[in-house]
Structures are given as C-alpha cells and as structure tokens.
PASEBA-1860 file (N, C-alpha, C; in nm, 3 decimals):
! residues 263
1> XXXXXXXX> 6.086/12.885/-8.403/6.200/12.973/-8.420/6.308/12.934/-8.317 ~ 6.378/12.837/-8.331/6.492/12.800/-8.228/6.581/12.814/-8.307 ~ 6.672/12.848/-8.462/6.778/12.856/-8.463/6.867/13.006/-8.420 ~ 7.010/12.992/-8.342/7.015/13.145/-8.281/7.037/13.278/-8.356 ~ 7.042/13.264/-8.519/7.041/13.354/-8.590/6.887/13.460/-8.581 ~ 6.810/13.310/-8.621/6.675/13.403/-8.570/6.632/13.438/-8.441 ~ 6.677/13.406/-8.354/6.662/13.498/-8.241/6.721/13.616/-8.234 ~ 6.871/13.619/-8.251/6.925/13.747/-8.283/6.858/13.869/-8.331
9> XXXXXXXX> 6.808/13.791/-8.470/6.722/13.901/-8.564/6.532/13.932/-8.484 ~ 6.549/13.837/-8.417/6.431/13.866/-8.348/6.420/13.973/-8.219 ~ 6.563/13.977/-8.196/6.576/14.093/-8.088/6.604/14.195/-8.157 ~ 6.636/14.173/-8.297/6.708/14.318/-8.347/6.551/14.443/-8.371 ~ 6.465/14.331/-8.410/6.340/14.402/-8.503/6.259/14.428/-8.338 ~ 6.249/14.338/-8.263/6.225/14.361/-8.159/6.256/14.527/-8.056 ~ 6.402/14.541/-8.073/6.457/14.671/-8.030/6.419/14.717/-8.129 ~ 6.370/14.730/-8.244/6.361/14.888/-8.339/6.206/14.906/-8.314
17> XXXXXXXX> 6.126/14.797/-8.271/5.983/14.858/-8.235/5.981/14.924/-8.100 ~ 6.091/14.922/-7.994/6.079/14.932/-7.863/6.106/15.080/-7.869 ~ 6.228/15.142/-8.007/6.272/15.220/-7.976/6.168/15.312/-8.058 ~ 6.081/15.289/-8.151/5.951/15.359/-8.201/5.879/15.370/-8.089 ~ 5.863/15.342/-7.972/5.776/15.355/-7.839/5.647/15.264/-7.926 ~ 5.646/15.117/-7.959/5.543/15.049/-8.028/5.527/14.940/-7.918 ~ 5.421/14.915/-7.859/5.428/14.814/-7.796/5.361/14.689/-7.819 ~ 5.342/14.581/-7.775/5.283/14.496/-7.870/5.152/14.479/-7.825
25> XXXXXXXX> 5.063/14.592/-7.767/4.937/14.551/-7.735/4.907/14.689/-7.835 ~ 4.974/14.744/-7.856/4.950/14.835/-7.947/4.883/14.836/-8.154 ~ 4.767/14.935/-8.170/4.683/14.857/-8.285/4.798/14.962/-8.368 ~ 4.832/14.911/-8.494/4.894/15.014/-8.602/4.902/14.891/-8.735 ~ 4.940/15.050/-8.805/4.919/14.991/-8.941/5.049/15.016/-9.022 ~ 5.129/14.920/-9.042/5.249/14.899/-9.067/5.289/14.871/-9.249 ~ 5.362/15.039/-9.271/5.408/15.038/-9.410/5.532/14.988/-9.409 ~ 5.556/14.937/-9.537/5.741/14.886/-9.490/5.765/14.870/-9.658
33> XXXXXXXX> 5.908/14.873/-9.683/6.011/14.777/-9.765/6.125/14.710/-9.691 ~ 6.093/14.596/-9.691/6.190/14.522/-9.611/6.291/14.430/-9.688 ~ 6.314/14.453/-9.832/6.415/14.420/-9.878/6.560/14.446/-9.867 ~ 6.579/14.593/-9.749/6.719/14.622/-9.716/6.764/14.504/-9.600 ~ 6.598/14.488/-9.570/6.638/14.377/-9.418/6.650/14.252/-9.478 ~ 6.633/14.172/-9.543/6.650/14.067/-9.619/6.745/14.052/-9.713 ~ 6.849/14.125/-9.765/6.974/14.111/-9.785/7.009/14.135/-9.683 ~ 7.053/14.215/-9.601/7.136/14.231/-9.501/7.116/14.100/-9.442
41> XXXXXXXX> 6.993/14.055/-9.403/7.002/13.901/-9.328/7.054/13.793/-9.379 ~ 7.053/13.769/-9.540/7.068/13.679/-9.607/7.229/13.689/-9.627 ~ 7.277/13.796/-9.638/7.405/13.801/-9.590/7.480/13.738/-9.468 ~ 7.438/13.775/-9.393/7.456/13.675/-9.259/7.400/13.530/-9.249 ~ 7.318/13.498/-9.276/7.257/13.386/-9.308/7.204/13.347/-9.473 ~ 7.259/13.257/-9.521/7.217/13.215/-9.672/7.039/13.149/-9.630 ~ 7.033/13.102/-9.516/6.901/13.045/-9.562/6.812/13.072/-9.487 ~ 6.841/13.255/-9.441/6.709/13.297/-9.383/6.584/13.331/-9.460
49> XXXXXXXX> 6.492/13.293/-9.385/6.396/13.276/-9.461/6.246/13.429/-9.435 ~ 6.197/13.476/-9.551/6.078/13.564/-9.504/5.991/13.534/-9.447 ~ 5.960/13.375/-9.466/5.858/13.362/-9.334/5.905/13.352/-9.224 ~ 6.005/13.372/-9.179/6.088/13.360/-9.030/6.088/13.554/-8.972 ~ 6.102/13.627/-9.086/6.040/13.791/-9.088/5.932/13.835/-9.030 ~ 5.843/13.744/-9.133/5.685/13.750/-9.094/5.622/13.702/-8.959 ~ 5.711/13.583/-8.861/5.660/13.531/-8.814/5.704/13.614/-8.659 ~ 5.829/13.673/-8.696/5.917/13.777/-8.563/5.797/13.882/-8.581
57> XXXXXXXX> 5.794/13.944/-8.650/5.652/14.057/-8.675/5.554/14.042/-8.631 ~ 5.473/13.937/-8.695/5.322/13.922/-8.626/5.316/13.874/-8.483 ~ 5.436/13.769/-8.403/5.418/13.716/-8.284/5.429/13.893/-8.165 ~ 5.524/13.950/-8.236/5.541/14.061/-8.147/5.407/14.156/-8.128 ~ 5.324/14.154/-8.197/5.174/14.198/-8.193/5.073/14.093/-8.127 ~ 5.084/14.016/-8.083/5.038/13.892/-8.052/4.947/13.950/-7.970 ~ 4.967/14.037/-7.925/4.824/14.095/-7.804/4.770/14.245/-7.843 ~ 4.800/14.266/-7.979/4.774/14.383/-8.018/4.679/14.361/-8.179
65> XXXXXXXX> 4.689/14.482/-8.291/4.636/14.433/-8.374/4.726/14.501/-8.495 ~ 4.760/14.451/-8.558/4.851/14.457/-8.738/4.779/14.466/-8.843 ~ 4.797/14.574/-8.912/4.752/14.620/-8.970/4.794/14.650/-9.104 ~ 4.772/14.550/-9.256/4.868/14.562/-9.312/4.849/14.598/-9.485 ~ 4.865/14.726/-9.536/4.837/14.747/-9.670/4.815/14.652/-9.780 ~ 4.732/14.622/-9.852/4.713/14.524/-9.973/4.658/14.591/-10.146 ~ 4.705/14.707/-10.121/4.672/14.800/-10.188/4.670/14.782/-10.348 ~ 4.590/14.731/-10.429/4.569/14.724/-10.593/4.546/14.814/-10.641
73> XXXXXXXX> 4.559/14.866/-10.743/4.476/14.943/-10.816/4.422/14.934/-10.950 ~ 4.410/14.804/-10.970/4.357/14.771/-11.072/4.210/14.777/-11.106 ~ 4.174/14.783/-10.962/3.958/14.831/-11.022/3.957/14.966/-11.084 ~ 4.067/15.072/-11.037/4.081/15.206/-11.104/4.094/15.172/-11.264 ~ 4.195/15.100/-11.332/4.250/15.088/-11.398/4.208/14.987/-11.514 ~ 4.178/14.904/-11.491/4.133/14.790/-11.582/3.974/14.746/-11.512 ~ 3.927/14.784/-11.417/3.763/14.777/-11.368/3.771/14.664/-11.351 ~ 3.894/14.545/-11.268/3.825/14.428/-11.186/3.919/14.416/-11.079
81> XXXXXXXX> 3.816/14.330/-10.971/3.879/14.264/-10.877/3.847/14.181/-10.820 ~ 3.947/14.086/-10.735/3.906/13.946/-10.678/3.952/13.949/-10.542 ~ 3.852/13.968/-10.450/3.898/13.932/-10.321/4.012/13.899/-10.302 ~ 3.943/13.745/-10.281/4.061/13.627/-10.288/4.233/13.611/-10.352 ~ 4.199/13.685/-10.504/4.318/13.670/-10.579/4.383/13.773/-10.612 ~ 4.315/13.920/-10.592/4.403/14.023/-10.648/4.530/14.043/-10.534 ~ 4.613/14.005/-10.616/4.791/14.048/-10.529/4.767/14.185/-10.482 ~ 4.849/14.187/-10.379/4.890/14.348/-10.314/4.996/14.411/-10.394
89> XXXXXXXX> 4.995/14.533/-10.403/5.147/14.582/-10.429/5.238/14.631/-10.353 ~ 5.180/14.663/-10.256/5.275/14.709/-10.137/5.421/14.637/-10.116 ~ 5.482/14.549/-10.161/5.581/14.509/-10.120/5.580/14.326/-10.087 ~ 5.625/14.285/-10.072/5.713/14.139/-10.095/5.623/14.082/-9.944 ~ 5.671/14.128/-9.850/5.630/14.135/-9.721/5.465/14.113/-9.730 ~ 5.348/14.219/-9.752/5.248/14.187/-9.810/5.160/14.127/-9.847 ~ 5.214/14.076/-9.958/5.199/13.991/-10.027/5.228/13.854/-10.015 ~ 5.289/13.844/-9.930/5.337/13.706/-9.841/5.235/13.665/-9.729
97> XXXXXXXX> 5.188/13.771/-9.655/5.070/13.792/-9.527/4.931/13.777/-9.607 ~ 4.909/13.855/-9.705/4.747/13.819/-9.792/4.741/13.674/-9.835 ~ 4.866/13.634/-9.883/4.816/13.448/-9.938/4.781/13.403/-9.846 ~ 4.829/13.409/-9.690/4.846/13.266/-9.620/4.684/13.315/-9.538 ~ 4.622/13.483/-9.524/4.518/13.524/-9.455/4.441/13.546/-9.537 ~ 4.420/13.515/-9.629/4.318/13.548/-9.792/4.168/13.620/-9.690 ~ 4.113/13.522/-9.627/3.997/13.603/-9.545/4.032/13.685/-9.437 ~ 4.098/13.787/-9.427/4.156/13.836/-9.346/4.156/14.000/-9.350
105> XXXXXXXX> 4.080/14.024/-9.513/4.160/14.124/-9.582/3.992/14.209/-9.589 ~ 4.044/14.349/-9.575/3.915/14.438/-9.569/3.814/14.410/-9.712 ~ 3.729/14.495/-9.752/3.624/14.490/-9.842/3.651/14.608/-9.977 ~ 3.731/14.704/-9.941/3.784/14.839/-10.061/3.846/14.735/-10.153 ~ 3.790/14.805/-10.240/3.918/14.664/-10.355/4.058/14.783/-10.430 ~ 4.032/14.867/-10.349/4.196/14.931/-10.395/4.247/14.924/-10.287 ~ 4.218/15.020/-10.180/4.262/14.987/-10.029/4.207/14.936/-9.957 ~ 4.268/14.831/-9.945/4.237/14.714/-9.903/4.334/14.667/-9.772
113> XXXXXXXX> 4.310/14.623/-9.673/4.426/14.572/-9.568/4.372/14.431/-9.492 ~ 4.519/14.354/-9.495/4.513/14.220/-9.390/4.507/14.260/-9.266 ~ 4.444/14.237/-9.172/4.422/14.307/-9.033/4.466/14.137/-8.913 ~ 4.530/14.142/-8.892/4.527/14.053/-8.770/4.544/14.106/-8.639 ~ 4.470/13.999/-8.524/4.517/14.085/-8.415/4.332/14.083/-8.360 ~ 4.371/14.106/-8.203/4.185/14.104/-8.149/4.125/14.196/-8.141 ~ 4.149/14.329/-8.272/4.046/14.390/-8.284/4.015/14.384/-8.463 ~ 4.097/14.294/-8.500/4.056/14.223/-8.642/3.929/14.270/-8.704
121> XXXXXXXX> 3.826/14.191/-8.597/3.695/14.173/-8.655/3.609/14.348/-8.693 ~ 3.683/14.379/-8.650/3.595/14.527/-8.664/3.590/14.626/-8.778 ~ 3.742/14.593/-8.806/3.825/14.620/-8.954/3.771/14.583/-9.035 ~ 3.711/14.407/-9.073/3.666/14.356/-9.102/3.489/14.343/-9.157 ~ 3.446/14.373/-9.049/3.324/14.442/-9.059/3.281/14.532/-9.115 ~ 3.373/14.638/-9.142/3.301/14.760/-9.227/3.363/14.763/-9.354 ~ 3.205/14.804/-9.408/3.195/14.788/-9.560/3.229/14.915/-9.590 ~ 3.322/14.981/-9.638/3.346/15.123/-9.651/3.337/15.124/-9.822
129> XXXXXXXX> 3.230/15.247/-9.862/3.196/15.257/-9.997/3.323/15.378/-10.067 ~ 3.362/15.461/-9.960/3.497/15.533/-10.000/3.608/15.499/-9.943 ~ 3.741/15.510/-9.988/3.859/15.503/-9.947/3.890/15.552/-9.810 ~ 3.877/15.686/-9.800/3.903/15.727/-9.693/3.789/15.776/-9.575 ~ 3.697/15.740/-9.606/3.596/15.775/-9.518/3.581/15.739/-9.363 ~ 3.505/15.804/-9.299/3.522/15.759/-9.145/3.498/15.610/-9.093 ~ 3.409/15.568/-9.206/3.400/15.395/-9.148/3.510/15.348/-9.219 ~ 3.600/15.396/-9.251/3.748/15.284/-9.349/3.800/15.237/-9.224
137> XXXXXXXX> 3.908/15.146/-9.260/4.012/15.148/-9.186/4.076/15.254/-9.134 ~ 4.099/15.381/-9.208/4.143/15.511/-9.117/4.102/15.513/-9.044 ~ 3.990/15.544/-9.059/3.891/15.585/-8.997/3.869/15.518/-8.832 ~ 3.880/15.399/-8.845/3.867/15.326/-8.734/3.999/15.287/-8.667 ~ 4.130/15.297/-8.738/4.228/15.340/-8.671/4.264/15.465/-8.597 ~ 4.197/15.571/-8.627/4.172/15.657/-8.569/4.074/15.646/-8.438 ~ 3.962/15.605/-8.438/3.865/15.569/-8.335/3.954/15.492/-8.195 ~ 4.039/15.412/-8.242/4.152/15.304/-8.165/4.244/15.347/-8.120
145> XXXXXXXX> 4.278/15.502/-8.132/4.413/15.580/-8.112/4.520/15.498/-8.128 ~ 4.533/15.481/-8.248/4.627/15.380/-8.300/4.748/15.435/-8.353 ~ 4.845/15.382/-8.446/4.985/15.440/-8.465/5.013/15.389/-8.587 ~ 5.093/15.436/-8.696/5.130/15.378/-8.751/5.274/15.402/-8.778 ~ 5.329/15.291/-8.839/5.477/15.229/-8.837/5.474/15.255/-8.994 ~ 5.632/15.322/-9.047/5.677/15.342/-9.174/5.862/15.253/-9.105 ~ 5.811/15.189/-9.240/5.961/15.090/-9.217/6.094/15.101/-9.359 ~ 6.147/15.185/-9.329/6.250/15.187/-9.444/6.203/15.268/-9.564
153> XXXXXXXX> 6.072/15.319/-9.515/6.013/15.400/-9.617/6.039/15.565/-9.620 ~ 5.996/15.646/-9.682/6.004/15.819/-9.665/5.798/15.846/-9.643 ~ 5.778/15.913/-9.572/5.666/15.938/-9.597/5.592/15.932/-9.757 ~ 5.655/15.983/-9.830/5.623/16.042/-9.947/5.565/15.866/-9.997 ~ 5.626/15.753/-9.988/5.585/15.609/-10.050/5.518/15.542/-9.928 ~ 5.446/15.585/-9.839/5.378/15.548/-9.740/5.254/15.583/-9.650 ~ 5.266/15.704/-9.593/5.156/15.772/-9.525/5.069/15.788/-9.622 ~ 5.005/15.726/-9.670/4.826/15.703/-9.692/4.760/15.805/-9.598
161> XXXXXXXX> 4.769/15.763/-9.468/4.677/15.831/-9.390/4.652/15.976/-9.407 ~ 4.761/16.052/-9.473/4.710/16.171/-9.496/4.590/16.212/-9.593 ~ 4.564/16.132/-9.685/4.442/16.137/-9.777/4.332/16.145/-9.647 ~ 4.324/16.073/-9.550/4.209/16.072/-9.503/4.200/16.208/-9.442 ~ 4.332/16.234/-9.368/4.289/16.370/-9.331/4.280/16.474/-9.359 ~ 4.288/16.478/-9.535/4.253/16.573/-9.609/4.116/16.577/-9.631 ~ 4.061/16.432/-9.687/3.899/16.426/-9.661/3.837/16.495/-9.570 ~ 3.900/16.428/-9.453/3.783/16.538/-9.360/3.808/16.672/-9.338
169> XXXXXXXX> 3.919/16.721/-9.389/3.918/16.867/-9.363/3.847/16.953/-9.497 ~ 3.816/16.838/-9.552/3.791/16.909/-9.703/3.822/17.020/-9.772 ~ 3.954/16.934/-9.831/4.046/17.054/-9.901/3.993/17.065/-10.042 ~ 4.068/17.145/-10.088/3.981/17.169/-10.246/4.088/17.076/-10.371 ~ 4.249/17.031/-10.307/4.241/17.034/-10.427/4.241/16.874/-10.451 ~ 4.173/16.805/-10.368/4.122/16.669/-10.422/3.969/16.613/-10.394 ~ 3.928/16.558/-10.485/3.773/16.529/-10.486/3.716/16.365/-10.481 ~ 3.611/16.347/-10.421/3.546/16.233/-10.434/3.511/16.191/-10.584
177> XXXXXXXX> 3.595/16.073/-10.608/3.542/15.983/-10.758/3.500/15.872/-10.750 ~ 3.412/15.819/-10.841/3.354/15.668/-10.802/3.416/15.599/-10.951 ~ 3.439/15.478/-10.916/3.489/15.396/-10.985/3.418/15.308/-10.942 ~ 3.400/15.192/-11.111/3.268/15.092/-11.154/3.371/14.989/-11.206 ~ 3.327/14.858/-11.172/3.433/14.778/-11.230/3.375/14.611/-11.211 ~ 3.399/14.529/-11.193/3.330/14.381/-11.162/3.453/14.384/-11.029 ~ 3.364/14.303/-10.974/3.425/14.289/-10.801/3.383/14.137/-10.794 ~ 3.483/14.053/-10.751/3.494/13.924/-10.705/3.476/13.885/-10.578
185> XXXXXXXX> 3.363/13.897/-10.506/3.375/13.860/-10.322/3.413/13.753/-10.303 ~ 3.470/13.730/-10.166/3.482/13.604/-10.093/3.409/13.509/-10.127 ~ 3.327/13.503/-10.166/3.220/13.376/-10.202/3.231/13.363/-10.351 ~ 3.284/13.414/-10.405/3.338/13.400/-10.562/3.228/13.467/-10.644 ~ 3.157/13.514/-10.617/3.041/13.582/-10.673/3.087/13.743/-10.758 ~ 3.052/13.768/-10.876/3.131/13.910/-10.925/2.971/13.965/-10.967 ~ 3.017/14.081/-10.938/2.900/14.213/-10.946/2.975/14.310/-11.013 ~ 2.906/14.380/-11.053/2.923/14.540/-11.106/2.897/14.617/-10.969
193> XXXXXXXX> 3.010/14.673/-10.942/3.028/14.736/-10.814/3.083/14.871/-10.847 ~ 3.037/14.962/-10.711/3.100/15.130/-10.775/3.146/15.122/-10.620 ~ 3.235/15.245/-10.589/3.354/15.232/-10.491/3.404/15.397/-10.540 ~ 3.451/15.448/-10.406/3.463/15.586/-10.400/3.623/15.601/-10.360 ~ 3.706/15.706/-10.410/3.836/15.753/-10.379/3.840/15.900/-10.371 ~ 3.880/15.982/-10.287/3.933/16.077/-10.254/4.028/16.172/-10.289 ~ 4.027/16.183/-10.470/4.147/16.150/-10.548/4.189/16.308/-10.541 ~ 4.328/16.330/-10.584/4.400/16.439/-10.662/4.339/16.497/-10.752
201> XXXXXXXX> 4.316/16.653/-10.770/4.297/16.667/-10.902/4.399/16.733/-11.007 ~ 4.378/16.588/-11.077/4.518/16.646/-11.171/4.480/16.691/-11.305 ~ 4.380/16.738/-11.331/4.298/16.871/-11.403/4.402/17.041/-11.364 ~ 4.400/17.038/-11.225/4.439/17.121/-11.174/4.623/17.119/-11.166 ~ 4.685/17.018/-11.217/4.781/16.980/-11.210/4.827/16.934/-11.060 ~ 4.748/16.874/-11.024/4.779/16.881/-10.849/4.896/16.695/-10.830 ~ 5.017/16.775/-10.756/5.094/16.611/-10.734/5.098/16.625/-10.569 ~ 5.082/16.483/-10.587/5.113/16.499/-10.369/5.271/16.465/-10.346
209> XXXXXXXX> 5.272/16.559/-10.263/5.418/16.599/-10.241/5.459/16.602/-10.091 ~ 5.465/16.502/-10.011/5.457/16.561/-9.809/5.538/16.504/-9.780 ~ 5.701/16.585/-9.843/5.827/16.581/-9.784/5.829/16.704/-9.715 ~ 5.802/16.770/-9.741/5.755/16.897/-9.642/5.685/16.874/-9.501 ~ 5.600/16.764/-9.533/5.497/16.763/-9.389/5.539/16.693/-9.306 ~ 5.646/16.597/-9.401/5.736/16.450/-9.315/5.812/16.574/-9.227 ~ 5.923/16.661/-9.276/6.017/16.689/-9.210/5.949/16.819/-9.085 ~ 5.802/16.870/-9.069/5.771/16.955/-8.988/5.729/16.824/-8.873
217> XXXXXXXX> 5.694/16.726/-8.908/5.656/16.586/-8.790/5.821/16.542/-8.721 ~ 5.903/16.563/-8.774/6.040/16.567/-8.707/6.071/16.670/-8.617 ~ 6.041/16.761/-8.674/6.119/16.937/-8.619/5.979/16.952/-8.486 ~ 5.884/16.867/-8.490/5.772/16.859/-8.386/5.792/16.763/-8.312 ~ 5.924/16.663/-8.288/5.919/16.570/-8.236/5.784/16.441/-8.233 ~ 5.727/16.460/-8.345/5.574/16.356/-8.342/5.634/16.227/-8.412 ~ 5.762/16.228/-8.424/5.794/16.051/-8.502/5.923/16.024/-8.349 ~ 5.857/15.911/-8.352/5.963/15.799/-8.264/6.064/15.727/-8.326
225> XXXXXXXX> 6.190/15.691/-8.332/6.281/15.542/-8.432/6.354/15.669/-8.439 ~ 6.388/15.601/-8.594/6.481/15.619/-8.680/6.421/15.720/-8.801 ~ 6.503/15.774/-8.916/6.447/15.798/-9.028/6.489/15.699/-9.087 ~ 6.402/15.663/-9.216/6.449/15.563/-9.315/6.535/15.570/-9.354 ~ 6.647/15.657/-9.367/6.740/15.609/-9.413/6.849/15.605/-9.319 ~ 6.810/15.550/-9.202/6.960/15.561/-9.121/6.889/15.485/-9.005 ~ 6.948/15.430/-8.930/6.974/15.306/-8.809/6.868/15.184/-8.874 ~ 6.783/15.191/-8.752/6.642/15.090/-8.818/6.601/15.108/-8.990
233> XXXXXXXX> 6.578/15.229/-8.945/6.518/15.280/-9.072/6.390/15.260/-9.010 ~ 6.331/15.231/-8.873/6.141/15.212/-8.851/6.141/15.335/-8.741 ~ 5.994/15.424/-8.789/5.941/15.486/-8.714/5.835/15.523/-8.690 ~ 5.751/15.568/-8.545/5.626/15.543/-8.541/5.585/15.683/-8.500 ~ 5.465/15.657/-8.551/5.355/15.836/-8.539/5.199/15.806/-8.501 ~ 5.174/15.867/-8.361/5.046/15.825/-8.294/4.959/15.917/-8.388 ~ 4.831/15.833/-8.459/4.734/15.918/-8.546/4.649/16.016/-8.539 ~ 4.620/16.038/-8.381/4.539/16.158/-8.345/4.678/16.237/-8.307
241> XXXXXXXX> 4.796/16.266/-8.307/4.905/16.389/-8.292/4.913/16.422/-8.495 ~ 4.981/16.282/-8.530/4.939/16.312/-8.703/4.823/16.430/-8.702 ~ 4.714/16.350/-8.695/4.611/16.406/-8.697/4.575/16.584/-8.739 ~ 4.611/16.615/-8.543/4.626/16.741/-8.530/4.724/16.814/-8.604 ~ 4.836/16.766/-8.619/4.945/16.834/-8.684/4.960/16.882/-8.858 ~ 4.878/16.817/-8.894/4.830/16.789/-9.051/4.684/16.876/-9.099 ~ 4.605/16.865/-8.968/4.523/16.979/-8.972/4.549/17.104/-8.966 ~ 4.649/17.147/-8.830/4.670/17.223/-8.846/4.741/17.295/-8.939
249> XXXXXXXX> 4.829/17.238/-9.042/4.929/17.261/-9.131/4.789/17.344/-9.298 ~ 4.675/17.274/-9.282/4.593/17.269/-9.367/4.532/17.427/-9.346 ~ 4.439/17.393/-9.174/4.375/17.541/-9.135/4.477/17.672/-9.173 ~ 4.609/17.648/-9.132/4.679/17.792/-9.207/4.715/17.805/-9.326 ~ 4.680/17.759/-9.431/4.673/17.724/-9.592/4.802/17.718/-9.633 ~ 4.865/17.632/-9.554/5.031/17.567/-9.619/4.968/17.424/-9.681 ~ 4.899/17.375/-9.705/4.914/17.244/-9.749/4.993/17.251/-9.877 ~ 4.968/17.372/-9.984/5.075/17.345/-10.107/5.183/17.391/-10.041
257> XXXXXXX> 5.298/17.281/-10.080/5.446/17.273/-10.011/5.450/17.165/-9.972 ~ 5.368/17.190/-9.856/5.399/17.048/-9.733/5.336/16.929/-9.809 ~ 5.234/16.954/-9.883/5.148/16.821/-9.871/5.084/16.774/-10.018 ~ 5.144/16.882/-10.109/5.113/16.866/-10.222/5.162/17.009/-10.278 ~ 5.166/16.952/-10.417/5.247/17.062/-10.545/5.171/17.117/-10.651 ~ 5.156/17.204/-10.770/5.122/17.195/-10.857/5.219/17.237/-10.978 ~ 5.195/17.097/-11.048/5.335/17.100/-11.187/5.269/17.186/-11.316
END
C-alpha cells in the first residue's frame, strides 16, 4: 500500500475505528455495506481497488481477531451446502474475504463466519449444532468480551447477535428448528446433515423489528461512532453491555416494539 490515495483512505477508516473506541487488539465481529465507501472512493480515485479496502481492514486488526459474516441460507431453503463453495450474502466485502480464506470459515452452514486473527482457531473449533447457541460464534464472542462493529448499516440489517440473546433468555415468540439438507465439508465429502436455528414464529405472525432496541442503545449511550447514516456511518457496541441491555429490555416484557412485531 504505498500509493498516497490509499493511505489517505487508510487513515480515514482508520479514524472511524478510533472514534468507535475499536482498537486493533480488539476481537469483534464486523457487519458492513461498504458500497457507499467504494463509490465515494472510486470517485476520488478511478482505480481504487476493494482489495486495497480489505487489506486497510484486516492489517488494522493485525493483533486482534475479525470476525466476519458468511451467512447463506440456502440449507434452509433448497437443503444444500458446500463449505468451500457456498457464497456469502452478506455483502461484496464478504464475499471477497471467504474466496481468498475458504478454510477460514466456521462449520453452521447458514451462519457461518471467516474469522481471522489469533484467536481464529477457537471460532474454528467449535462445531455448533444450533445457530445461536453458547458454543457458536456468539457465543464465544461473548466469552472474549468482544464488540461488534455495524458499518453503514441500521441495526435492523445487521445485529444478528440479538437472536442469541433471545435464545438464552428464552423468549416465547421464537423457537428451536432443525433443518436437514446435504452438507459439503472441507474435505469434499456430503452427508445428510441436520442443523438447528432459533427461528421466528411466523405461525404467530411474529416479524423482527429492533429499531426500537437500536434507538434505546443510543438514548443509553452503549454505541460508540457514528449512526449509519451520517459521518462514518461505523459504530461499535461492547457485547456483554448489548447483552445486559437487551435482557433487560426482555425481563420487563417490552421485547414486542423494541425487538419484534406482530403483523
């Protein structure tokens, strides 16, 4: 990275993690759309490039660990998946990080995440049979007092993590489902595999809805940055304050509003 455009932009993304209080020894798990940042750059520069994005990003974690959605849902949906080959949907960004780390990427074949960084291997290690369960990736981002980063996003297309902490508070109006499908491992080998989600019940008409819960994590001072739609657009939320704050929102039976609807 020596030309001075990308340095520029390397201090820019640089100051919007500094001003999330993110540091780079710090473990989090980073949602984003970064297509506002890639016109805007490409504007200034015709031949900046996303791996020059990717590469300001991951070096700034360089002593920490990244944590990064690869989320399919096609074992729900059509009952297969391939390690190796099922694309992410999460975004451009993504999907750019899973090709080049193919072994890199957890074992859920819906939620699924590229983990780099030196506590990688641990992420890595657990075989989590549900989505959100305590051995997931939540789960163990939680164990790490870790943080996660929403980049240009609204809660509402990002915080995942609240499923988990609905799991464990065990709310009523979403339930454990297993889904059966052929699964492709790393070794190219496919099985008939079953796999657990934490789902909505939309029997009950239940939609998740936590623009409500986004804006009480503001009025609580628990987000650092920006909101998405204004300066950076990146901001960060330590997962055991989430945590508490989301529980507590649950124990006094506001979750419909804050955290879900029924249509």
């Amino acid at each position: 990275m020596t030309k001075s455009f990308d340095l520029e932009i390397r201090d820019e993304v640089y100051f919007a993690f500094k001003n999330a209080k993110i540091q780079n020894s710090d473990v989090v798990l980073l949602h984003s759309d970064i297509s506002k940042n890639l016109i805007k750059y490409k504007k200034r520069d015709t031949n900046f490039k996303l791996s020059t994005l990717i590469d300001i990003i991951t070096e700034y974690f360089s002593k920490g660990t990244l944590i990064i959605p690869t989320f399919n849902f096609n074992f729900c949906e059509k009952g297969n998946y391939e390690y190796l080959n099922t694309p992410s949907k999460m975004g451009i960004i993504t999907e750019e990080i899973r090709k080049e780390n193919k072994f890199l990427r957890t074992s859920h074949p819906v939620y699924s995440f590229v983990v780099l960084g030196n506590k990688n291997r641990m992420f890595l290690d657990s075989k989590n049979f549900e989505a959100f369960s305590k051995n997931s990736p939540f789960g163990l981002l939680t164990d790490l007092d870790g943080k996660i980063i929403s980049w240009n996003l609204p809660d509402q297309k990002s915080m995942t993590y609240y499923h988990f902490i609905e799991r464990e508070n065990k709310v009523i109006y979403r339930f454990d489902k297993i889904f059966v499908g052929n699964y492709t491992n790393k070794e190219n080998k496919t099985s008939k595999e079953k796999y657990s989600i934490f789902v909505r019940d939309i029997d009950k008409g239940v939609v998740t809805n936590v623009e409500g819960m986004e804006k009480i994590l503001w009025e609580n001072n628990l987000y650092y940055g920006d909101k998405f739609d204004s300066g950076s657009g990146l901001r960060s939320i330590k997962v055991i304050q989430l945590y508490k704050k989301v529980t507590d929102v649950i124990n006094k039976n506001l979750a419909l509003g804050n955290l879900y609807n029924i249509k």
